[in-house]
N, C-alpha and C positions, 0 to 999 in steps of 0.2 A: 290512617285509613285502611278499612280490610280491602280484603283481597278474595276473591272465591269464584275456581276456578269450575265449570260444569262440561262434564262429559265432551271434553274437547279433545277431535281427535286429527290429524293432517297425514296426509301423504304425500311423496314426491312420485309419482309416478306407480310403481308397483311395490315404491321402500314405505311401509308403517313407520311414521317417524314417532306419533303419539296415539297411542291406543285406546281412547276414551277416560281419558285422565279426569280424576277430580280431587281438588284440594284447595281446603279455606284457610288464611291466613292472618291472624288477628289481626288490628288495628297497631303499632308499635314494635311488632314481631322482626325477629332474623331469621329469615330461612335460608338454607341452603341446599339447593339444586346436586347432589353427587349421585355420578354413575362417571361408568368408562366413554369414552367417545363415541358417538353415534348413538347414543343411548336416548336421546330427545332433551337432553335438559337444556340446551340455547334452543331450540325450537320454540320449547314451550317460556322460554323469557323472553324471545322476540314477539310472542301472541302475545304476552302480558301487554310486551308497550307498543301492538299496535303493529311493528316493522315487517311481522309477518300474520296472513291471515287465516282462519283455521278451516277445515272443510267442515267441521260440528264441533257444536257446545256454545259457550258463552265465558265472557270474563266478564264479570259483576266489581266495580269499584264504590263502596261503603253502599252494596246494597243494587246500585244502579247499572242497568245495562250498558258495557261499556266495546260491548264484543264488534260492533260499526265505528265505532270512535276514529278517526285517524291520528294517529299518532300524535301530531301536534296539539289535537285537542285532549290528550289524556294526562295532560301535565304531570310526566314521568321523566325522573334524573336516568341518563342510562350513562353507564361507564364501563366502554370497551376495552378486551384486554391491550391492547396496543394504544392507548391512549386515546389518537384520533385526533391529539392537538393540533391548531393551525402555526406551521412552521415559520409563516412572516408573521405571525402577530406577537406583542409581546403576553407575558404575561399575566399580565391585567389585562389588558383587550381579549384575551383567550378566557377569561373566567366571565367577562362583561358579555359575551359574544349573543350567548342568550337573551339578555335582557335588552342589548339591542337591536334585534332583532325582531320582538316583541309587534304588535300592531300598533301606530300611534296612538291610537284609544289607550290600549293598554301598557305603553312604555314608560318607564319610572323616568323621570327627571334627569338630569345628569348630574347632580348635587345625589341622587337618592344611589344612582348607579356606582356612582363609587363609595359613597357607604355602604351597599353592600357587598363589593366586591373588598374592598380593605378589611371588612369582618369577617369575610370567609378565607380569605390569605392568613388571616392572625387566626383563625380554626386551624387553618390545616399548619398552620408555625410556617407558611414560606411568604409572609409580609415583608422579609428585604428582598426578595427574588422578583419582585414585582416588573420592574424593570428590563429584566433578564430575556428571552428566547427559547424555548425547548429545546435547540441543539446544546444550548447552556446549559441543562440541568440533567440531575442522575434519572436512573429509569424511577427508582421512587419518588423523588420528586414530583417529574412527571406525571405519575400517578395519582398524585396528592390534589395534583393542579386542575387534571380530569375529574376526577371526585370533586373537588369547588365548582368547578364551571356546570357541575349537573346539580349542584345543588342550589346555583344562584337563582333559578328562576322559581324555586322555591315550592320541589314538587311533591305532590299527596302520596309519589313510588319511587324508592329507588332502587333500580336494577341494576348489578352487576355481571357484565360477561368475565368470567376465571379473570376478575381482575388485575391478583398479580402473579399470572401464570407466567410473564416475559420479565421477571426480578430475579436475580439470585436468591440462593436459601436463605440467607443471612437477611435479606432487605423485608422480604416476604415475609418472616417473624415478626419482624419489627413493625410491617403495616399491618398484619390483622390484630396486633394487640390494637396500633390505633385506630383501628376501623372498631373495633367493639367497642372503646371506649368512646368513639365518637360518635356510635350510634344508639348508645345507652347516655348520652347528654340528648342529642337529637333528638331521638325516639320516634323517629320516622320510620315506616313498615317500610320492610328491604329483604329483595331476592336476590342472594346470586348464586351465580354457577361454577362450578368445580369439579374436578375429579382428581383432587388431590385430599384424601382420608384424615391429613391430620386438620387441617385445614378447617374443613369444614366440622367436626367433633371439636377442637378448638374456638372458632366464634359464634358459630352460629345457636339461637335458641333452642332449633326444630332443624332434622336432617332429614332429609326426602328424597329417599335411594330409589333412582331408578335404573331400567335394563330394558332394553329394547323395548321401547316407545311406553314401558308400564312402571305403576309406583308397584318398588316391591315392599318395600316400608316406610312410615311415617312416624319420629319417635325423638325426645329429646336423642342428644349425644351418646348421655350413658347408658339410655335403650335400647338406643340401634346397635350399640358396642356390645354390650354384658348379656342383650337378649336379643338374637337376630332372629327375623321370621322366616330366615331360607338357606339353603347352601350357600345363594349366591351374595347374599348380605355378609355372614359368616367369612365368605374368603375374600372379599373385597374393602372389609373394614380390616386390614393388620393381616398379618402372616397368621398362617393356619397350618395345623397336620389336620389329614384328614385319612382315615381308616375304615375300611369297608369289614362288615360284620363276619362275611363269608372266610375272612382272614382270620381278623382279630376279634373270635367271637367274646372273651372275655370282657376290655373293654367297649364293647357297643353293648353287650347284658351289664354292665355295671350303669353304662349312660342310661340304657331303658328304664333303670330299677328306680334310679334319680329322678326321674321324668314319668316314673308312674305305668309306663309303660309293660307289657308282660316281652319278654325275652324270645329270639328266633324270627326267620322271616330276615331277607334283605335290608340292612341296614347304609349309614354313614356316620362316622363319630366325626365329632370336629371338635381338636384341641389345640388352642391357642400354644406357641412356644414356653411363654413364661408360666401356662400351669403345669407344664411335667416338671414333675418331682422326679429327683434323682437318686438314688442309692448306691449302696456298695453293694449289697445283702439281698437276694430278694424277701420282697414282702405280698401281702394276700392281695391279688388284682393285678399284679406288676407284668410287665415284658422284658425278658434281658434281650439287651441291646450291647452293641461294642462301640467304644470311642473312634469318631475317624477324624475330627478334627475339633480343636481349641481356639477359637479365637477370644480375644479381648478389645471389647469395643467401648471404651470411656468405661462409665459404670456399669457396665451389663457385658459377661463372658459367652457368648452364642457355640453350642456344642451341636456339632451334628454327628448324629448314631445310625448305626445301622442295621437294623431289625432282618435277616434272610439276606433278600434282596431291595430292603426296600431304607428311604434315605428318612431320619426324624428329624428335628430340629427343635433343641430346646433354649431355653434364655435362663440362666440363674444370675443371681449376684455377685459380684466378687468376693464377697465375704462367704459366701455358699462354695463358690468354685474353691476357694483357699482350700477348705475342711475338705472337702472332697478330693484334691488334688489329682484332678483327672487328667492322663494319658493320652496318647494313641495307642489303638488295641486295648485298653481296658477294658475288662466286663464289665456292665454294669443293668440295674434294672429299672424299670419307669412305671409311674403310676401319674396319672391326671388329677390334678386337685378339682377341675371343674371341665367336663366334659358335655359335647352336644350331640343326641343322637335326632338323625331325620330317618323314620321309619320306611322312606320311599325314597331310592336314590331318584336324586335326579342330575340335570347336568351341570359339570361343575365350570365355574369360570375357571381359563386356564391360566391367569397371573396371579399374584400374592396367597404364596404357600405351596406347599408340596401334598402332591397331588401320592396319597401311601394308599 
């Protein structure tokens, strides 16, 4: 079922939590919700299903005005990040909870009730767990089990709050591979929320960056990643160098030339770690830099250089760092294989990346 979001916007008092948002969501879609905290993206997935109401706009489900709906009647799965299971029930009664629940008119059998909770245990692989307690099971688990119980009643949405933001690294892998695969069997439209980068460029269809209450972009994965439409896209997807023109006029007139752009006037370059190129030698474009530290992190060597006063950060291979065999105190020079100029600084987020 689609999803299509109109000019919706909320406040808490004098904080703009969403600034007249709009965005449609095919019928079978994954979208995902990323920005940093406070940014609106669980504001705007508790208006989806209802939990909160908007000061303007509408939420249309396949079409129909659904913006008065009360929640109960929008028949949307929601799964919070803390699960939200009930601690005396087992279970199976925590996946059933829903369905019995139901109005008598509309409650399935008890013959139908646990066929389909037995189906949705054998979806998520915890059918011998059945038995069992929440204080019994791991956080993923857990997780797994809230995911069934939102999908027993068998809803036209389902929304994720930073699902598995309370997992360790290692668990969290492991369930967004099965969330995608379980939602390309499904193929039930689904929002969740995140502000965790890999995360969501990892499962999701469509990424929908936002920052103080607004979309700053809407673009598959490898769009929002290879072509950002802001500073603040640019350093919140992955580490960034970023270089003001008034500085390093050469590379910001090399980014303009790339971009079509004519040369001079206040710039920003933004260059990812892994596109500096490294040398011994300088070459035409380059900045010498000096070696100030080597690390080696699995397959990827991270160098940080020092240009004046100011700190670089690049990523090569290990089979690059070998040939190169770089130092502390080495000279050496840098050139960007793909570089981003924004002709108008504007302000930059101040986490992920150094701020040059």
């Amino acid at each position: 079922m689609s999803i299509e979001i109109r000019n919706i916007g909320k406040r808490f008092g004098d904080f703009v939590a969403l600034d007249d948002i709009n965005l449609n969501i095919p019928t079978g879609e994954l979208v995902a919700l990323l920005g940093p905290s406070g940014c609106g993206k669980t504001t705007l997935l508790r208006i989806i299903a209802g939990m909160e109401s908007a000061d303007s706009g509408q939420v249309l489900f396949a079409g129909e005005d659904a913006t008065h709906l009360h929640a109960r009647d929008r028949n949307v799965g929601f799964v919070f990040q803390h699960y939200a299971l009930f601690r005396h029930m087992s279970v199976f009664e925590n996946v059933a909870f829903g369905l019995r629940v139901k109005p008598r008119a509309l409650r399935p059998t008890e013959a139908d009730i646990r066929r389909r909770v037995n189906e949705l245990l054998q979806l998520v692989q915890l059918d011998w767990l059945s038995d069992r307690y929440p204080s019994q099971l791991s956080g993923g688990q857990r997780q797994r089990i809230a995911l069934a119980r939102a999908l027993a009643v068998e809803p036209r949405v389902l929304l994720l709050d930073e699902p598995f933001g309370a997992l360790d690294t290692k668990v969290r892998k492991e369930l967004r591979r099965w969330l995608r695969r379980l939602h390309d069997d499904m193929h039930i439209s689904s929002v969740f929320v995140t502000h965790d980068q890999e995360e969501a460029l990892e499962v999701a269809d469509r990424v929908v960056v936002m920052n103080h209450g607004k979309i700053e972009q809407i673009g598959s994965p490898d769009a929002v990643y290879t072509n950002p439409a802001s500073p603040f896209v640019y350093q919140f997807l992955g580490n960034v160098n970023v270089f003001h023109s008034r500085v390093h006029g050469t590379w910001a007139d090399i980014g303009r030339a790339s971009a079509g752009e004519a040369p001079g006037g206040e710039a920003m370059a933004f260059v990812r770690p892994h596109d500096i190129e490294i040398e011994r030698f300088p070459v035409i474009g380059s900045l010498e830099a000096t070696v100030q530290e080597v690390h080696a992190v699995g397959p990827v060597v991270r160098i940080e250089l020092a240009h004046a006063s100011e700190l670089i950060e690049a990523e090569l291979s290990r089979e690059r760092a070998t040939v190169l065999a770089l130092v502390r105190g080495q000279q050496v020079w840098l050139k960007p294989r793909q570089l981003r100029v924004f002709a108008t600084p504007e302000a930059v987020l101040e986490e992920g990346g150094s701020g040059i």
